[in-house]
ROKOLMAR-991866 format. One line per field, with one value per residue (C-alpha): chain; x negated, y, z negated; residue number from 1; residue in one letter. Coordinates in steps of 0.05 Angstrom, whole numbers, always signed. Layout:
mol <- [A,...]
x <- [X,...]
y <- [Y,...]
z <- [Z,...]
seq <- [NUM,...]
type <- [A,...]
***
This chain:
mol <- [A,A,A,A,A,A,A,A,A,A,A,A,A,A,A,A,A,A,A,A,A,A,A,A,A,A,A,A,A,A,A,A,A,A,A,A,A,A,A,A,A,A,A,A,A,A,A,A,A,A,A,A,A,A,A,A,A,A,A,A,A,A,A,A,A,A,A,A,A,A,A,A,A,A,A,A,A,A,A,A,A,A,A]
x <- [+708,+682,+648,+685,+643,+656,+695,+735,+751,+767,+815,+848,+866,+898,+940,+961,+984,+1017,+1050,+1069,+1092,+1141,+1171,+1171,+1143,+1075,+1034,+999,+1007,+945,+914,+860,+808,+789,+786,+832,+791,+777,+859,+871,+826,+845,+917,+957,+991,+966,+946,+928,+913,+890,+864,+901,+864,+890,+876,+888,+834,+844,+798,+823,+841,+837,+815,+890,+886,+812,+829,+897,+867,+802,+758,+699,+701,+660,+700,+763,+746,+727,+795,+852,+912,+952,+913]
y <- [-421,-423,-483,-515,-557,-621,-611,-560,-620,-667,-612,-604,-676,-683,-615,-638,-713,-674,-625,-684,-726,-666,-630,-703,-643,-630,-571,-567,-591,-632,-621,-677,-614,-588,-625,-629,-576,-532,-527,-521,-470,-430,-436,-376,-381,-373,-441,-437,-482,-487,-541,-569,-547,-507,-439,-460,-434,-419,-482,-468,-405,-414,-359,-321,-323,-292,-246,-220,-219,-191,-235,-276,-353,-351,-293,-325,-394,-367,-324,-350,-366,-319,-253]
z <- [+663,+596,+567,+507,+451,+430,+369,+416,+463,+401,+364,+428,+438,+366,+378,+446,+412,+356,+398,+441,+367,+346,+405,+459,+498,+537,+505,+570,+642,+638,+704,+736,+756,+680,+607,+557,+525,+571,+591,+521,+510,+574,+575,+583,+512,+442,+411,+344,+285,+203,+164,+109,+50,-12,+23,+97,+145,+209,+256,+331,+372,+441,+500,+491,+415,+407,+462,+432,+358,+391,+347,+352,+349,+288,+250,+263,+246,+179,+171,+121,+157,+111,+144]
seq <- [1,2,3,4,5,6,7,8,9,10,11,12,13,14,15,16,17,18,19,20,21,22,23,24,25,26,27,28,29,30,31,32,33,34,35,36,37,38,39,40,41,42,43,44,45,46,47,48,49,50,51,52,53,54,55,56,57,58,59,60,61,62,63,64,65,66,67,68,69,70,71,72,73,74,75,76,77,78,79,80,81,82,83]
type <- [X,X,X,X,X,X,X,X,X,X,X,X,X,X,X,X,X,X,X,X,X,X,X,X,X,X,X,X,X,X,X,X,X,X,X,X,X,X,X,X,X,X,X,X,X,X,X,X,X,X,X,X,X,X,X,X,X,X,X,X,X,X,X,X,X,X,X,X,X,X,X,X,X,X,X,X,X,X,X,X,X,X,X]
***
């Protein structure tokens, strides 16, 4: 299990509550045994998310995402979303 940071465990919240806010839907099952972050960040499906600046940056890639993209945390939270 990997440990998630803070801001990891904050950014997962707000795309949980948005995902929730569009769709009516649950991103993820939400299970009592691990944190919001840490199911986020270990769920079996890319979750992915930019900030909302001119030139969007991508701030979130879970486990799946890095993994698939086969790039570092730092790297990819540096990356333009349009790459």
């Amino acid at each position: 299990m990997a440990n998630v940071s803070k801001f990891q465990e904050e950014h997962a919240k707000r795309l949980i509550d948005s995902f929730k806010a569009v769709t009516g839907r649950d991103l993820i099952g939400l299970e009592a045994i691990a944190s919001i972050g840490q199911q986020s960040f270990e769920a079996p499906f890319v979750v992915v998310s930019h900030n909302g600046g001119d030139d969007l940056v991508q701030n979130y890639r879970n486990l799946t995402a890095l993994n698939l993209w086969e790039m570092a945390w730092e790297d990819f939270t540096r990356t333009p979303s349009r790459r």
